[in-house]
N, C-alpha and C positions, 0 to 999 in steps of 0.2 A: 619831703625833700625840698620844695619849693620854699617850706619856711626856712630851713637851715642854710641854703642860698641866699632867702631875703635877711635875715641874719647876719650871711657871711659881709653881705653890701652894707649893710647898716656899719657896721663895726671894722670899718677900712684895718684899723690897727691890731686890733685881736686877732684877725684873720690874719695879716701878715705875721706877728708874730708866730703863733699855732703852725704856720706853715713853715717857718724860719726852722722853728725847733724841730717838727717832723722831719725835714731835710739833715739837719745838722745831727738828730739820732739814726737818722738809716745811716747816714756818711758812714759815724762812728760803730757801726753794728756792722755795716760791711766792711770797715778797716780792721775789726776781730778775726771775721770771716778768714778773711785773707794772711793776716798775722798768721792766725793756726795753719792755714796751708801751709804756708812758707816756713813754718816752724822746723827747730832742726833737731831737736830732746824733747824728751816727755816732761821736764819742766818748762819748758817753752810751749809748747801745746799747751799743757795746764793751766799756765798763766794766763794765757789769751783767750781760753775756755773760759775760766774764773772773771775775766774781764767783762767776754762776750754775757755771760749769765749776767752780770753786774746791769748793765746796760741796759739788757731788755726788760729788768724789773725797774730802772728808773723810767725807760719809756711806758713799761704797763701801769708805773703808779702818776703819774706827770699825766696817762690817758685818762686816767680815772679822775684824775682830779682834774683837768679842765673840762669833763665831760658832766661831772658835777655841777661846776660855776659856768657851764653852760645851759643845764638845764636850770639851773637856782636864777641866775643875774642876767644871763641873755635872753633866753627863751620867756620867763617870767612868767612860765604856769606850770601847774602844778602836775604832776606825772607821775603813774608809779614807780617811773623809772626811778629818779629821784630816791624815795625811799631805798629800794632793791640794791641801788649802787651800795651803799651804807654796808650791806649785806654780802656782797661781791667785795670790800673793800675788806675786811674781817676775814673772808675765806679766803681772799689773795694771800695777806699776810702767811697764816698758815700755810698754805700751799708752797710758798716762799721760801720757808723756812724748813718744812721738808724735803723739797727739792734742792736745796743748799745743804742738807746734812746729806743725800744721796751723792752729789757735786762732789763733796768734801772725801767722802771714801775713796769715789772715784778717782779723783786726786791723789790720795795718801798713794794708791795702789799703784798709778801708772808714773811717777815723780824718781828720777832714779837718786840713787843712795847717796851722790854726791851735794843732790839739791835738798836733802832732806832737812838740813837750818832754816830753808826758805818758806818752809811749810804754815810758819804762824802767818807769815805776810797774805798767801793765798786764801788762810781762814779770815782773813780779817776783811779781804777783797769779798769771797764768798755769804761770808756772814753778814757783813754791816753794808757791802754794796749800797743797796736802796733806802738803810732804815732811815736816810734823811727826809724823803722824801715820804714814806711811812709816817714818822715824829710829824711834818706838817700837817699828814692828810689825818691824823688823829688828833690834831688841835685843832683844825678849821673844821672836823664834822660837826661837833656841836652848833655853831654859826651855821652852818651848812642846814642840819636840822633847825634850826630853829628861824631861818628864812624860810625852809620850805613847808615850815608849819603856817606860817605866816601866809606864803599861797596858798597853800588850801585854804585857810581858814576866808582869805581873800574870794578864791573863787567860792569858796559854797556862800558866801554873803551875797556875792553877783545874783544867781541861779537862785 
């Protein structure tokens, strides 16, 4: 804990940042929250559901990845963690993506008959929510790997 403190000091602006953007997704995670309360149709709840799901897979994949180029670029040794993430980051997806086809029934079922043209919009929310953030974290893994082959190979040189 004390290195990720002397870390957080080292790197005045990463830290602010990280902390900017954690603030800025609970904000908009609890303005879902509360949307669906205040909702007054079952496409109004869906939507704000659809939104809310959207949101916590850009905050889980945005966690994954600065928890990555945290352990790669800040921290600057090698971990198993490291690796594992790579593995976590592949099971997320999946996970993702059946959890969004569960969403999506969910949806079809409780959406009433008037809002039923509105339905591709909410798949599109549900479906592609995160994949941008996805599309990144699948083209920085390689770079990702192949720094953190670089520390190992680094530290087992040390040792």
């Amino acid at each position: 804990m004390s290195t990720l403190f002397r870390n957080a000091v080292k790197n005045p602006f990463t830290t602010a940042f990280i902390v900017v953007i954690t603030l800025v997704m609970a904000f908009v995670i609890y303005g879902d929250i509360q949307n669906m309360r205040a909702a007054t149709t079952g496409y109004d709840y869906c939507h704000h559901l659809c939104f809310l799901f959207e949101n916590i897979c850009i905050s889980f994949f945005m966690a994954i990845f600065c928890i990555m180029g945290y352990l790669t670029y800040i921290n600057k040794q090698y971990s198993r963690w490291s690796i594992w993430l790579f593995y976590v980051l592949g099971a997320a997806v999946l996970v993702k993506f059946f959890i969004a086809g569960l969403l999506y029934d969910y949806v079809c079922h409780h959406v009433e008959s008037e809002y039923m043209d509105k339905l591709p919009s909410l798949a599109r929310t549900v479906y592609i929510g995160g994949v941008y953030w996805i599309a990144i974290l699948f083209f920085t893994v390689p770079k990702f790997i192949k720094d953190t082959m670089k520390l190992k190979e680094e530290q087992d040189l040390t040792i």
